[in-house]
N, C-alpha and C positions, 0 to 999 in steps of 0.2 A: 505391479507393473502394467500388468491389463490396463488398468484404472487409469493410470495414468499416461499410458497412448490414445486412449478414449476420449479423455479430457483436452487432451493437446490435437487431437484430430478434428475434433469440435470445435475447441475453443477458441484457437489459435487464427484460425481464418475468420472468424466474428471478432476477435479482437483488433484482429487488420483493419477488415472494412470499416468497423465502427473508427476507429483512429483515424483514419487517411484519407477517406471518401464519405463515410456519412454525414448526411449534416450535422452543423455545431449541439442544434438543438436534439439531435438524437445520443449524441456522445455525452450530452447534460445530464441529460434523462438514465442512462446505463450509470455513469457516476453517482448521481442521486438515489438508484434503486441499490447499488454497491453499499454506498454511506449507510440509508438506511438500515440495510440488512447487518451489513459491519455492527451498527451500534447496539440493533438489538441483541446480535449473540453476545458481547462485551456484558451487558445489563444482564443476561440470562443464564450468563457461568458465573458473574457474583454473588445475583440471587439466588439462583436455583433457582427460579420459575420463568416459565413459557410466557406466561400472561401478565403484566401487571400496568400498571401506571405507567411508571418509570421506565419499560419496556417500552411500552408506545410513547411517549415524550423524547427520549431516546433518540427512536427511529425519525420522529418530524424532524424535529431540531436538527437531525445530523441530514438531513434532506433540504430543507430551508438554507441551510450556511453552505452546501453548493450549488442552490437552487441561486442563493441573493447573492454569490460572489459571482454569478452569471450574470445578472444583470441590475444588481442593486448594492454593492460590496458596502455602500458608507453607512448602512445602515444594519451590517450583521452586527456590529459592538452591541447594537438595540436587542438585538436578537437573542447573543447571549446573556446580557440581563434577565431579562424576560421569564429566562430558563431559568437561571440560580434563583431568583426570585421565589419562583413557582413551584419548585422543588423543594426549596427550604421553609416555602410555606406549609405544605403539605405534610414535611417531615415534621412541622410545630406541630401541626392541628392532628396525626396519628401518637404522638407523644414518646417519641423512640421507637415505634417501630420500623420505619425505614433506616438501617446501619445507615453509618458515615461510609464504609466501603460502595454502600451501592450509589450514594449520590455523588461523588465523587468519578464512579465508573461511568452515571450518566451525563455528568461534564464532559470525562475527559471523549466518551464514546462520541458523543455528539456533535463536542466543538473540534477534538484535534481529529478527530478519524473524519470525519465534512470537511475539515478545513487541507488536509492531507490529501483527497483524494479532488479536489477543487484547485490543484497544483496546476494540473491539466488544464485545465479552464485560464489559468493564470498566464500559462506559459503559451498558448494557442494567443491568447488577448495580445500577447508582447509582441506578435507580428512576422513570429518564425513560420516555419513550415512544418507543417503537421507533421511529417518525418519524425524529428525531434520528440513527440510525443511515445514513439515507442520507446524510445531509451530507457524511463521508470521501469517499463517492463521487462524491456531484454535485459539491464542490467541487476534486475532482480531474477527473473527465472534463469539466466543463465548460469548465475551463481548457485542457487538452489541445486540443478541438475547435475551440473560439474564437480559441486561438492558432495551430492548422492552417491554418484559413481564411485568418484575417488574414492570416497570412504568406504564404498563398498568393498571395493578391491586391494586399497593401501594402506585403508583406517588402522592403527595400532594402539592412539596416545586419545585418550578421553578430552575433547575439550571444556567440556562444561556438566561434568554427568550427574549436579545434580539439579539439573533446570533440563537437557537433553542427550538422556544414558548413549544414544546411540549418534551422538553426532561424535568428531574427531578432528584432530590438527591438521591430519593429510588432509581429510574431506575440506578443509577451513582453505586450504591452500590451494588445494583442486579448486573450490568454486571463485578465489579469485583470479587462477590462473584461466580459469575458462573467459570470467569477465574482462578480461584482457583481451583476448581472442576474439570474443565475440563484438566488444570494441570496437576494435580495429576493422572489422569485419562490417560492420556498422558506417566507422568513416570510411572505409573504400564503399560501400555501397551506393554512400551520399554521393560521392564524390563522380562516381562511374553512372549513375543516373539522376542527378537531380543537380550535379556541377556543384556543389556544395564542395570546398576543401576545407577539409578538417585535419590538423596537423598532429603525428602520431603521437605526440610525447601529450598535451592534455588530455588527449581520449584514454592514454592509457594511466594519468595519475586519475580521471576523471571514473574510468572501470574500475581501480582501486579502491578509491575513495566511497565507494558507490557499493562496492563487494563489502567492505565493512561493515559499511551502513547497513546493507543487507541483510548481513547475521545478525547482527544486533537484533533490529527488528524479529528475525524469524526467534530468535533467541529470548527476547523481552514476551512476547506474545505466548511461547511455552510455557515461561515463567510465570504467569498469570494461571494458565491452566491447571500448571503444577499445585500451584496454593489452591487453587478452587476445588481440584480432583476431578477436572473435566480432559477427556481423551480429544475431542475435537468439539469446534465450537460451535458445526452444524454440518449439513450432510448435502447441502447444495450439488454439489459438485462429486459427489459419491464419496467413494473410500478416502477422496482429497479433502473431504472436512465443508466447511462452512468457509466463509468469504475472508473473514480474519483468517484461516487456516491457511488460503492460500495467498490473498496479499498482504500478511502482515509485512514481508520485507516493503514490498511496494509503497505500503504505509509510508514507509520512512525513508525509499531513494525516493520518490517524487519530490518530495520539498529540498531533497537535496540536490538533486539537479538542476530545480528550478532558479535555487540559490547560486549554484556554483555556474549553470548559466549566464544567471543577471548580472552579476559581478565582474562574468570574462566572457563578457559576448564575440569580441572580436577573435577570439579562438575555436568558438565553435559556430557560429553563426555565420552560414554564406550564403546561405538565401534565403531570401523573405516569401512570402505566398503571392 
């Protein structure tokens, strides 16, 4: 618990600034250094090593594809060529020693975990107000948190015990009911400072839909560790683990808002920058 008022005492205020008032090119750069780190713990709980190739190819790749949806997107398809190329060339020329789990790990780490966290970028470009960018967040930690508690307090019915012994159905349902609240809490915020109206019934299928998403992700990303036999995926952030540890939900609401944005802008979109 320490650990994690410490984190959020930190954190929380860097994550502001950098979202809302840094420049574009700083909130690039914090994404890019995320991506990066992201891919290499991915590469380093399949292989088991700190060091390797694949580690470092990894980390570029997954830094270049939010680096070039910054400012060069027609040419990341190049990009990922480039990689599978060079990875499966390597894995020829070692003659089996690189697994197919690891190359595979440094695909998926490089291209979907860049391209995931490159959301931000995407959805800043589309001409919203930076506001909008903490949504990935809040509708991921808020879930996380809410469904902590709960389960701390109400947990009875095992949701998934054997991908995460200690998660639970209440805690499942706490953390959407919290993403709900915090929601809505979100469109009155908009709406009382920045004029923005956002109308209750899509923010609150849009916190649902989003709370899902959430566990999955935090879910998928155990599930990986589980088969590897890795407790967390780095120590970044102390007793909170490594970067995958703590945004793995994030991972996966970003592209989901950015989609369920584009699609229904007229419901949540009142103001432009």
């Amino acid at each position: 618990m320490k650990s994690r008022i410490l984190v959020a005492v930190l954190g929380v205020p860097v994550l502001i600034y950098v979202v809302l008032w840094a420049p574009s090119i700083v909130m690039m750069t914090a994404l890019c250094l995320l991506a990066g780190v992201g891919s290499m713990e991915l590469q380093q709980c399949v292989s088991g090593v700190k060091r390797s190739r694949l580690v470092s190819l990894s980390a570029i790749v997954s830094i270049f594809t939010v680096e070039w949806y910054y400012d060069r997107p027609e040419v990341v398809a190049l990009l990922f060529l480039l990689e599978g190329v060079i990875i499966f060339c390597d894995a020829i020329f070692k003659g089996g020693k690189i697994k197919f789990q690891q190359i595979m790990a440094a695909l998926f780490g490089s291209i979907a975990i860049g391209w995931s966290f490159s959301a931000f970028l995407r959805l800043e470009a589309s001409g919203v107000h930076r506001a909008y960018l903490l949504l990935p967040f809040l509708l991921s930690f808020a879930c996380d948190t809410f469904a902590y508690f709960a389960g701390l307090t109400l947990g009875r019915h095992k949701l998934a015990p054997k991908v995460s012994p200690k998660k639970t159905v209440e805690g499942s349902i706490g953390g959407l009911a919290g993403n709900v609240v915090c929601g809505l809490l979100f469109a009155y915020g908009m709406d009382r400072w920045f004029g923005a109206s956002i109308a209750a019934v899509p923010m609150v299928l849009l916190s649902l839909i989003c709370g899902v998403v959430a566990q999955i992700g935090d879910l998928s990303f155990s599930l990986i560790k589980r088969e590897f036999g890795v407790k967390d995926y780095g120590h970044i952030f102390l007793e909170h683990g490594g970067v995958l540890d703590r945004f793995d939900s994030v991972l996966f609401v970003a592209p989901a808002v950015e989609i369920i944005l584009t699609l229904f802008p007229t419901a949540f979109f009142g103001l432009l920058k």
